[in-house]
N, C-alpha and C positions, 0 to 999 in steps of 0.2 A: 701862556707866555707868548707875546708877542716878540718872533724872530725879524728882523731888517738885515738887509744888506747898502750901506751906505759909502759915498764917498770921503766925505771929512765926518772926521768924531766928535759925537754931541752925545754927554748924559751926565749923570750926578755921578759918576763914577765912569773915570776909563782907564784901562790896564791896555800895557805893551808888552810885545811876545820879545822874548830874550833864549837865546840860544846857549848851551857850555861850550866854554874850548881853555885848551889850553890855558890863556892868558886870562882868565873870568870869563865873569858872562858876557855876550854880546845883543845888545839890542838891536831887535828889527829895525825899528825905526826913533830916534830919539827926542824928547819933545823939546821945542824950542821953552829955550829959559830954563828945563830939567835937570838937565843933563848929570850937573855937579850934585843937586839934591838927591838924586836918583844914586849915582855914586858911593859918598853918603849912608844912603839908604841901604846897598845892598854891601857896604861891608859893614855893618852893624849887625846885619844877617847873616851872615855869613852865607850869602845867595849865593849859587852856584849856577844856575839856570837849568837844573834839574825836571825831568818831567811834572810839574804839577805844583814846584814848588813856588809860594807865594809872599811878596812881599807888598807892604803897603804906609801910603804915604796919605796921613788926613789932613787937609786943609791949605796945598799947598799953595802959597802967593803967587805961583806963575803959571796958574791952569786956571780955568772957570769952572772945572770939576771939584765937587767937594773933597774929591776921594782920586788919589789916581793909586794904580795899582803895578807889576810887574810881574809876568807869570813865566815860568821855565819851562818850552817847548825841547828839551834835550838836545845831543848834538846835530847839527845838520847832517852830519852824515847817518845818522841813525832813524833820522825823525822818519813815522811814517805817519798815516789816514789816523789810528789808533791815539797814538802822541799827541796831535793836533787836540783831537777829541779827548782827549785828558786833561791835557791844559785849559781847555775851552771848561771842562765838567767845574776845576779845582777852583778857578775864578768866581764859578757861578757860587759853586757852596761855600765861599768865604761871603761873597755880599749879600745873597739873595733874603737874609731878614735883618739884614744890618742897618737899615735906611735908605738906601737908595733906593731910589724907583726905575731909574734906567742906567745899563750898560754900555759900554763902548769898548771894543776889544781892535788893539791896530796894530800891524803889523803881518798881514795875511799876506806870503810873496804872489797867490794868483787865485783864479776860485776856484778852484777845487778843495786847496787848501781852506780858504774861507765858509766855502758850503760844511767840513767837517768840522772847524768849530764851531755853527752855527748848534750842527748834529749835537756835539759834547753837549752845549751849553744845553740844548732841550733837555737832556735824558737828564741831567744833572737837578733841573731846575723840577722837575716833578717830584708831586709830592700826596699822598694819600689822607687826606684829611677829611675826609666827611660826615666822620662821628665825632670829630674834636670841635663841640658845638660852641664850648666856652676858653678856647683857647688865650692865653695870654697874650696882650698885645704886640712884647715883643718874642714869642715866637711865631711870630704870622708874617708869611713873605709879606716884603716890599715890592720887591723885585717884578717887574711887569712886562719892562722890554728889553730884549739886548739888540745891538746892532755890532756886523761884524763891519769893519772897513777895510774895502776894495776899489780899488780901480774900476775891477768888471761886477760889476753889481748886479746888472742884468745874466753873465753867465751864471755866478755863482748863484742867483735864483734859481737859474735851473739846474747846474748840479745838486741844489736843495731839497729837489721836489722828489725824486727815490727816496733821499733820504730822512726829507719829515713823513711820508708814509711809511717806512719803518719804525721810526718812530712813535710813532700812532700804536703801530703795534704792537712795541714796546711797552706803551703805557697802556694800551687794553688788558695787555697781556698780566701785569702789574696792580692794575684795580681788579681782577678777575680775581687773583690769589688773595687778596687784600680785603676782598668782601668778606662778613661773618658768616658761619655757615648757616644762620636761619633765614639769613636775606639771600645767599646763593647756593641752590641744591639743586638740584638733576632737572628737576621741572623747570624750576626758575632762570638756571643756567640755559635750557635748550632756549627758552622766549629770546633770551640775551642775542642769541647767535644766531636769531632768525632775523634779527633787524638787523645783519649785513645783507639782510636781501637787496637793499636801496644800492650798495655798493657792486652791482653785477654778481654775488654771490649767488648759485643758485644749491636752497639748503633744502634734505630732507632729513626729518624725524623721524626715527622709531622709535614706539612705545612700548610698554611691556609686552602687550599682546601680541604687536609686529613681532617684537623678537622670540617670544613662546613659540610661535609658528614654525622661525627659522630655525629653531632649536639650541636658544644660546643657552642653553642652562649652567653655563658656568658664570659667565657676568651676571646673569640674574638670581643666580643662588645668592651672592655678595649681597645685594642690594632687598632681597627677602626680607630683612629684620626691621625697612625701614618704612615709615610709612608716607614715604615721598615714592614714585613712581621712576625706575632708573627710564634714561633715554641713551639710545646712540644716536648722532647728529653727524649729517654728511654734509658737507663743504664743498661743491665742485667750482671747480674757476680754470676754464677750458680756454685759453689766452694764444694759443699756438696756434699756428697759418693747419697748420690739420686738425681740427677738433676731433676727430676720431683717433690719432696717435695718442697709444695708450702714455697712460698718465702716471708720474711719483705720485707715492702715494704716503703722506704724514698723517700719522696715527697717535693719540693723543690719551693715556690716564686720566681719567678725571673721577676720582674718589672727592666726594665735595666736602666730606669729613669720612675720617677715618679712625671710629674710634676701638678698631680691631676683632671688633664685633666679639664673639663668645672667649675668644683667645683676647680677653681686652686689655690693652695696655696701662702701662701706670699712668696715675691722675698729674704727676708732674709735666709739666711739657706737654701736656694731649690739646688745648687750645692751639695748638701750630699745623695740626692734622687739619686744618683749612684748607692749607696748603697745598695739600697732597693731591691736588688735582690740576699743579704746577706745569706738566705734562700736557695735559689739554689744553690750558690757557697758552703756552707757548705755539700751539699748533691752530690752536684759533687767530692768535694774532700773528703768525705768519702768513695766513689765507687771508687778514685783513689786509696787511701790506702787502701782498702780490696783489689785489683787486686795484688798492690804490692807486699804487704806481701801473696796474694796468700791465701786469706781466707778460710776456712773447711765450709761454708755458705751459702745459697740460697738468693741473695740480691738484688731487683731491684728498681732505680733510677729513679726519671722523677720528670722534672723541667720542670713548663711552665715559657715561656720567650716572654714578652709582653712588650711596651713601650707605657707609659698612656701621650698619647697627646693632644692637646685641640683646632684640627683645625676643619675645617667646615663637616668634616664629622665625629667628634667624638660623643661620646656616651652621652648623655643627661639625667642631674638630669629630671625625669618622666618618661623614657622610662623604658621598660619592654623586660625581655629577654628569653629567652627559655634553660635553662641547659641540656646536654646532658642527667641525671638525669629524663628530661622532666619534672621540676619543674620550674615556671614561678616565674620572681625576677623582684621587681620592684627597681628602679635605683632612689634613693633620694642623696645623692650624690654620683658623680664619683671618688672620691678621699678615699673611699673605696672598692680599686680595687683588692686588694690582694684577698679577698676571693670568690671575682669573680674569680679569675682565679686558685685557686686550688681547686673551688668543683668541677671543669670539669677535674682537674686531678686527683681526688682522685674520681670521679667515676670512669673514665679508668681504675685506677689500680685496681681496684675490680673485671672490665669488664674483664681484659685482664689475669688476674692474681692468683687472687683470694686469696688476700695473706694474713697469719698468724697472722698477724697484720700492721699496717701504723703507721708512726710518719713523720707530717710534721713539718716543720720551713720555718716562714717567720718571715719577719719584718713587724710586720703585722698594730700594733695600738699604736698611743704617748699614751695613756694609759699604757700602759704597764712600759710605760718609771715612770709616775709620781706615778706608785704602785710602781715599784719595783726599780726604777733607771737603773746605770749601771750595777751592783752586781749579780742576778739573771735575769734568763731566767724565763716567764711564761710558766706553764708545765696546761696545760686543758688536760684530759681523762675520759674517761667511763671506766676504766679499772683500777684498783690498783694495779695489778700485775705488770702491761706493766708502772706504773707510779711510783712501788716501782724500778724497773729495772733503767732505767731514772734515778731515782733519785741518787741512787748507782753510777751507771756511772758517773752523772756532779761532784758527792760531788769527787769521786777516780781522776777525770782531771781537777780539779778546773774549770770545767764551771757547775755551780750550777744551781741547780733549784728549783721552788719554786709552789708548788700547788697551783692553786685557782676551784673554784666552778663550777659546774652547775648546771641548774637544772631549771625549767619548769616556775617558776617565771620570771626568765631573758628570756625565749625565746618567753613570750608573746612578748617583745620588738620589736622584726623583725616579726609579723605577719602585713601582710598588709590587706589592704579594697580592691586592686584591683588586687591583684596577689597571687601566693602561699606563698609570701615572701618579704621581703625586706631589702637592703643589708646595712640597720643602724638603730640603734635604738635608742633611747632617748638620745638626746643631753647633754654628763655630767654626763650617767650615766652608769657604770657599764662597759663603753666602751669595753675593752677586754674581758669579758666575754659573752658580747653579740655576736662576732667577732667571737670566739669558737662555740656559740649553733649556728651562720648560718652554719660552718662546719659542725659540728656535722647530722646537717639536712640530709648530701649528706653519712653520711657514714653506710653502710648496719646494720641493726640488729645482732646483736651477734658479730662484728666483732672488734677486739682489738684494737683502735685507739689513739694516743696519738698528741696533738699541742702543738708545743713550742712557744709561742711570743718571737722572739729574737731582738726587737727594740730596746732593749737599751745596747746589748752585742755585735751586728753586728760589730757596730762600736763604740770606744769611743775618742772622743776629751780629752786631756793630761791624757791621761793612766796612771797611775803610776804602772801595772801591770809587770815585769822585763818578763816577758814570754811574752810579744805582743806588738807589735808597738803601736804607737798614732795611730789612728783613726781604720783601717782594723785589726780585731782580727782574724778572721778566726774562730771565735766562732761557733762551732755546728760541726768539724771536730774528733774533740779526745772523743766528748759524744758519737754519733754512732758509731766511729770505735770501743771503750770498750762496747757500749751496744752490737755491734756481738758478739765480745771476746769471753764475759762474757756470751752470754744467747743463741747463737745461733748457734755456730759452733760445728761441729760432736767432 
């Protein structure tokens, strides 16, 4: 999608930003000869100038546009970054396979505001299509260029450019989840993440054997049944005036399928377990957009990448594993594999790094799903600083978050009779937070740690969200790129 910043509006379709108040809606800007049609128009609507909400006029005798539109940015007193980028998203997905080929959106008071509906309009207009080889004509965008109109065309470029590298990794973020699992698995995934090398990323691989050494036997028990090779993948992007000040450190799930291995799930629904490595792809594409935009930041990446199979030499509810940690876990079911496989990466990062603080995200537990639904992310910490930050970030990118507990009660749950541990706890009870204190176990004393349960944001089935596709959101890309922003760059 070709994004422009212009001064007069030119395309086959152009919409005006309108505000609520009191008295109806108020137009940004009004178009000459409109006025009364537009009018009209929006009490037949019963328009209110609502975030998002859209009205439209085809063919009207006092435009050169085929299509002019009017979209509701909410009240000015309310309106923030967010609103902007709503209204910019709701526009796109009303025209974007309607016929037109180019946009014009007016009424931007200055560019800041204009740089973030440029933002809306991109996230909006993305679209996963590369196995829909015979697609029907008319669901195939039209849509190709939008232009916002500004005065300042040239700032609003540049408040553009953070924000289309977030976006980038937004939509990496998004195709990553969106791949099938025979075209993206732990091998194929690691090749993927080594060609941010071009973008100053600098990446290391480990492979089964590296990790054998280090003693990760718990991520690598999971990944035993399959016969794709798991990998963990490090991401450094050393951006701060001290390269040597230690580093945040995002820590990533990436189960590339997960089909529960010996503990296997039912057959309905099990094609979504793509997904489940939602986690990683969000923390890969936030290390793409910090490289992007060239972050002021010490920031290092690592996604372990496993694929949880259930052949004859997979991993077994009773078996007992060895954490690199050197803390023994006993295996009551397989199909809580995820935090098998990041307390072997969030020891390394501790090992290798010794960093400032950790926030991981996976998709970790359907609990998480039936607390919170699709709406919030679950945010677990030891830390209230590191989980007022978080929270700041989700509520300013609209991916939210929502605290829950820990705490010594729940971690009786995972103690075992024949091991240090065990990787589930009481059947129905407490699920996700039990899921947390097995983490919490591997992460050193004193040291700033934050988890996100993002199970039920990874992905959502009929999204009504105008900023994100159906199913792949790319959720967990715009919270860390704003938690550096905001907390960690020079």
């Amino acid at each position: 999608m070709q994004i422009k910043f212009s001064a007069e509006p030119a395309g086959d379709a152009i919409a005006y930003l309108a505000h609520e108040t009191d008295k109806g809606p108020e137009l940004a800007v009004t178009p000459d000869g409109g006025e009364a049609a537009i009018k009209r128009a929006i009490a037949a609507a019963s328009f209110k100038g609502g975030v998002g909400q859209v009205i439209e006029i085809l063919a009207p005798d006092w435009s050169d546009a085929a299509r002019v539109l009017v979209v509701g940015a909410g009240k000015k007193t309310a309106v923030n970054d967010l609103a902007w980028q709503k209204a910019a998203a709701s526009l796109v997905k009303r025209v974007l396979t309607g016929g037109a080929k180019s946009l014009a959106i007016v009424g931007a008071p200055d560019r800041v505001v204009a740089a973030n509906l440029a933002f809306g309009a991109r996230l909006a207009a993305y679209r996963f299509d590369n196995y829909r080889l015979n697609l029907k004509s008319e669901k195939k965008p039209t849509l190709t260029s939008i232009s916002v109109v500004t005065e300042s065309a040239a700032g609003a470029r540049a408040d553009y450019a953070a924000l289309s590298a977030k976006a980038e990794g937004v939509e990496f973020a998004r195709n990553l989840v969106s791949e099938p699992p025979n075209v993206l698995h732990p091998e194929s995934y690691a090749v993927r993440i080594q060609e941010l090398v071009e973008l100053g990323l600098e990446i290391e691989v480990l492979d089964v054997a590296a990790m054998a050494k280090l003693g990760m036997g718990s991520l690598l028990g999971v990944g035993q049944g399959s016969v794709r090779g798991s990998r963990l993948v490090v991401m450094k992007w050393m951006g701060a005036k001290d390269k040597k000040a230690a580093p945040l450190a995002l820590i990533g799930k990436g189960v590339t399928f997960d089909t529960g291995g010996i503990s296997l799930k039912p057959g309905p629904g099990m094609q979504d377990m793509k997904g489940d490595m939602g986690g990683s792809a969000a923390v890969v594409g936030a290390m793409m957009s910090l490289a992007k935009r060239k972050a002021k930041a010490n920031v290092v990446g690592l996604v372990g990448l496993v694929e949880n199979m259930p052949d004859g030499n997979a991993q077994r509810p009773g078996d007992i594993v060895k954490a690199a940690a050197g803390k023994t876990i006993e295996i009551q079911n397989t199909d809580a594999e995820g935090r098998l496989v990041l307390c072997d990466v969030l020891w390394y990062a501790q090992k290798k790094f010794n960093p400032k603080a950790m926030v991981d995200l996976a998709t970790l537990t359907g609990a998480i799903i039936i607390s919170l639904g699709n709406e919030h992310a679950g945010l677990f910490s030891n830390n209230d600083e590191l989980s007022a930050k978080l929270t700041a970030a989700g509520k300013a990118e609209g991916e939210p978050v929502w605290r829950l507990p820990l705490g010594p009660g729940y971690d009786k749950q995972i103690d075992s009779e024949v091991a240090d541990m065990k990787n589930i706890g009481a059947a129905g009870n407490a699920g996700s937070i039990t899921a947390a204190q097995f983490l919490q176990r591997f992460v050193d004393e004193g040291r700033a740690w934050a988890h996100l349960d993002i199970a039920g944001t990874a992905w959502k089935p009929g999204n009504d969200n105008p900023l994100e596709p159906t199913w792949a959101t790319g959720w967990g890309v715009r919270i860390l790129d704003r938690l550096v922003a905001d907390n960690y760059e020079d």
